[in-house]
C-alpha positions as CSV (number, residue, x, y, z in Angstrom):
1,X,2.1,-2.0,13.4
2,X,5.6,-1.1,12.4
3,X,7.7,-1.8,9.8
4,X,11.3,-2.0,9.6
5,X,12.8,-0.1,6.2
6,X,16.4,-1.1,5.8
7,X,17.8,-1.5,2.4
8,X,17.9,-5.7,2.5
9,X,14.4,-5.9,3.0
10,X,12.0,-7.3,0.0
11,X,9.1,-6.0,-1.2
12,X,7.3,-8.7,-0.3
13,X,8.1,-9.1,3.6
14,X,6.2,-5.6,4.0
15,X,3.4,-6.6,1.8
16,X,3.1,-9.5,3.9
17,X,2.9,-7.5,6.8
18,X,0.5,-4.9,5.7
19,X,-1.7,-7.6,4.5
20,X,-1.8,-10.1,7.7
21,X,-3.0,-6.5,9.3
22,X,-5.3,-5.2,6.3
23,X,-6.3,-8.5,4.6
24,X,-8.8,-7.0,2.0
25,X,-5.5,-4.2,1.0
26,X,-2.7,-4.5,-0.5
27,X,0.5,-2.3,-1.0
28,X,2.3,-1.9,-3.9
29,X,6.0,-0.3,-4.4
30,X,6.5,2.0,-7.7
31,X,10.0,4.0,-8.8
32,X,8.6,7.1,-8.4
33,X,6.6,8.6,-5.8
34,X,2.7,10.0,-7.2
35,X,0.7,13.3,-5.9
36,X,-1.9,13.1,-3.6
37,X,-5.2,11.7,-5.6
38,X,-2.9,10.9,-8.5
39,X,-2.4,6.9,-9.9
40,X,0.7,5.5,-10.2
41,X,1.7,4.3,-13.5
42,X,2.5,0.4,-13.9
43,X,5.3,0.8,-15.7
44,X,7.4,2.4,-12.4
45,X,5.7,-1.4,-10.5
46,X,8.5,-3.3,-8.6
47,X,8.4,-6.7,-7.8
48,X,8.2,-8.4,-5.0
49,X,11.2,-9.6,-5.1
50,X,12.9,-6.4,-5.4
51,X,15.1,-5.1,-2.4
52,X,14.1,-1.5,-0.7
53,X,17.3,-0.3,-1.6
54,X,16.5,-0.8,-5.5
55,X,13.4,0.9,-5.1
56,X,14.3,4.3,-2.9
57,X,15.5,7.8,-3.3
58,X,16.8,8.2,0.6
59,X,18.6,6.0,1.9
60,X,18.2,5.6,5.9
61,X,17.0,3.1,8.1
62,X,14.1,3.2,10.6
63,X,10.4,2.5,11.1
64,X,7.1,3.4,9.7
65,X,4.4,2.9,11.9
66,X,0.7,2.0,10.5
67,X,-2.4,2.3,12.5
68,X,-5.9,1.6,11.2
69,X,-7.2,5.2,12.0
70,X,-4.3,6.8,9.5
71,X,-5.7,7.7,5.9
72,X,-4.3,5.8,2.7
73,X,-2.9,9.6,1.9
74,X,-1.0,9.5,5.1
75,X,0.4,6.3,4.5
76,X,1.6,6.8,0.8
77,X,2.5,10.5,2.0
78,X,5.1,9.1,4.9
79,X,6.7,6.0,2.6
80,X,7.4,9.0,0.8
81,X,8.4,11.5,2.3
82,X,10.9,9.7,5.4
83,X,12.4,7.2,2.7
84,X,11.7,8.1,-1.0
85,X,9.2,5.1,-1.7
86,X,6.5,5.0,-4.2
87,X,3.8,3.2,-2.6
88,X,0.1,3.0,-3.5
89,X,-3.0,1.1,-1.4
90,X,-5.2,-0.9,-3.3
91,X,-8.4,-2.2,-2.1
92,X,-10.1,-5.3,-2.6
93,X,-13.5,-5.5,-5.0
94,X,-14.7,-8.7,-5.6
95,X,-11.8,-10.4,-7.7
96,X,-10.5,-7.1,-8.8
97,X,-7.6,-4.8,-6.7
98,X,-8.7,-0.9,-7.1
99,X,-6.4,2.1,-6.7
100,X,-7.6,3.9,-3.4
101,X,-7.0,7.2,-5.6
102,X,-10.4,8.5,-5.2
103,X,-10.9,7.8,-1.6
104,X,-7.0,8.6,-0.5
105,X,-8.8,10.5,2.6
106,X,-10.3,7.6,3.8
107,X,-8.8,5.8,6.7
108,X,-7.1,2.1,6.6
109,X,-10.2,0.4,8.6
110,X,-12.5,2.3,6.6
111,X,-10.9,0.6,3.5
112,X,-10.7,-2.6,4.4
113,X,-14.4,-2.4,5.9
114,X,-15.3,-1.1,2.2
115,X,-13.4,-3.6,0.8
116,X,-14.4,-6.9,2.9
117,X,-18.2,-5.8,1.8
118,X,-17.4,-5.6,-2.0
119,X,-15.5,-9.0,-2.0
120,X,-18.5,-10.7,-0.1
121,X,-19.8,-13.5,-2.4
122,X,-23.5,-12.8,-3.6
123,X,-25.1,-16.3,-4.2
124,X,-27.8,-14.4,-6.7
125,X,-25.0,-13.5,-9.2
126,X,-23.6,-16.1,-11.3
């Protein structure tokens, strides 16, 4: 997959995308950009219906292509480092969305396996 990043885009078209693609993740866009491993702080969350350009440090146009075999660190890493975006992975768990910061090494399809499994519906728990 790749994804356009201009500065009229929103938010929400690229979560969109990533999520038609990764349906048990989900991508979020933050103010600042966090460390390897690190969280990023909910106060820095942008909405959806924010523009790229209110949410970057360098601005250029161009693509970012996603494959399933990259890691959620390479991913977050190359947002960040092409076009100054904050982004963080999240992965499905049940009803809950989980920061990916413990497993950042793992790749996209591994993920959303993981995640696909933890959101399956036990009939034995009420």
């Amino acid at each position: 997959m790749e994804i356009s990043i201009n500065d009229n885009r929103k938010i929400f078209d690229i979560q969109e995308e990533f999520n038609n693609l990764f349906p048990y993740l989900k991508i979020e866009f933050f103010s600042s950009i966090h460390k390897p491993g690190c969280a990023s702080a909910k106060i820095f969350l942008k909405h959806g219906n924010k523009t790229l350009k209110e949410c970057r440090s360098i601005l250029k146009r161009g693509k970012i292509t996603i494959t399933p075999d990259m890691t959620v660190n390479e991913v977050e890493q190359s947002f960040g480092s092409k076009y100054g975006l904050g982004v963080q992975i999240f992965r499905k768990s049940g009803k809950a969305w989980l920061e990916t910061t413990v497993t950042d090494s793992w790749t996209l399809k591994d993920q959303n396996q993981q995640g696909e499994e933890l959101s399956k519906v036990n009939p034995d728990m009420k």
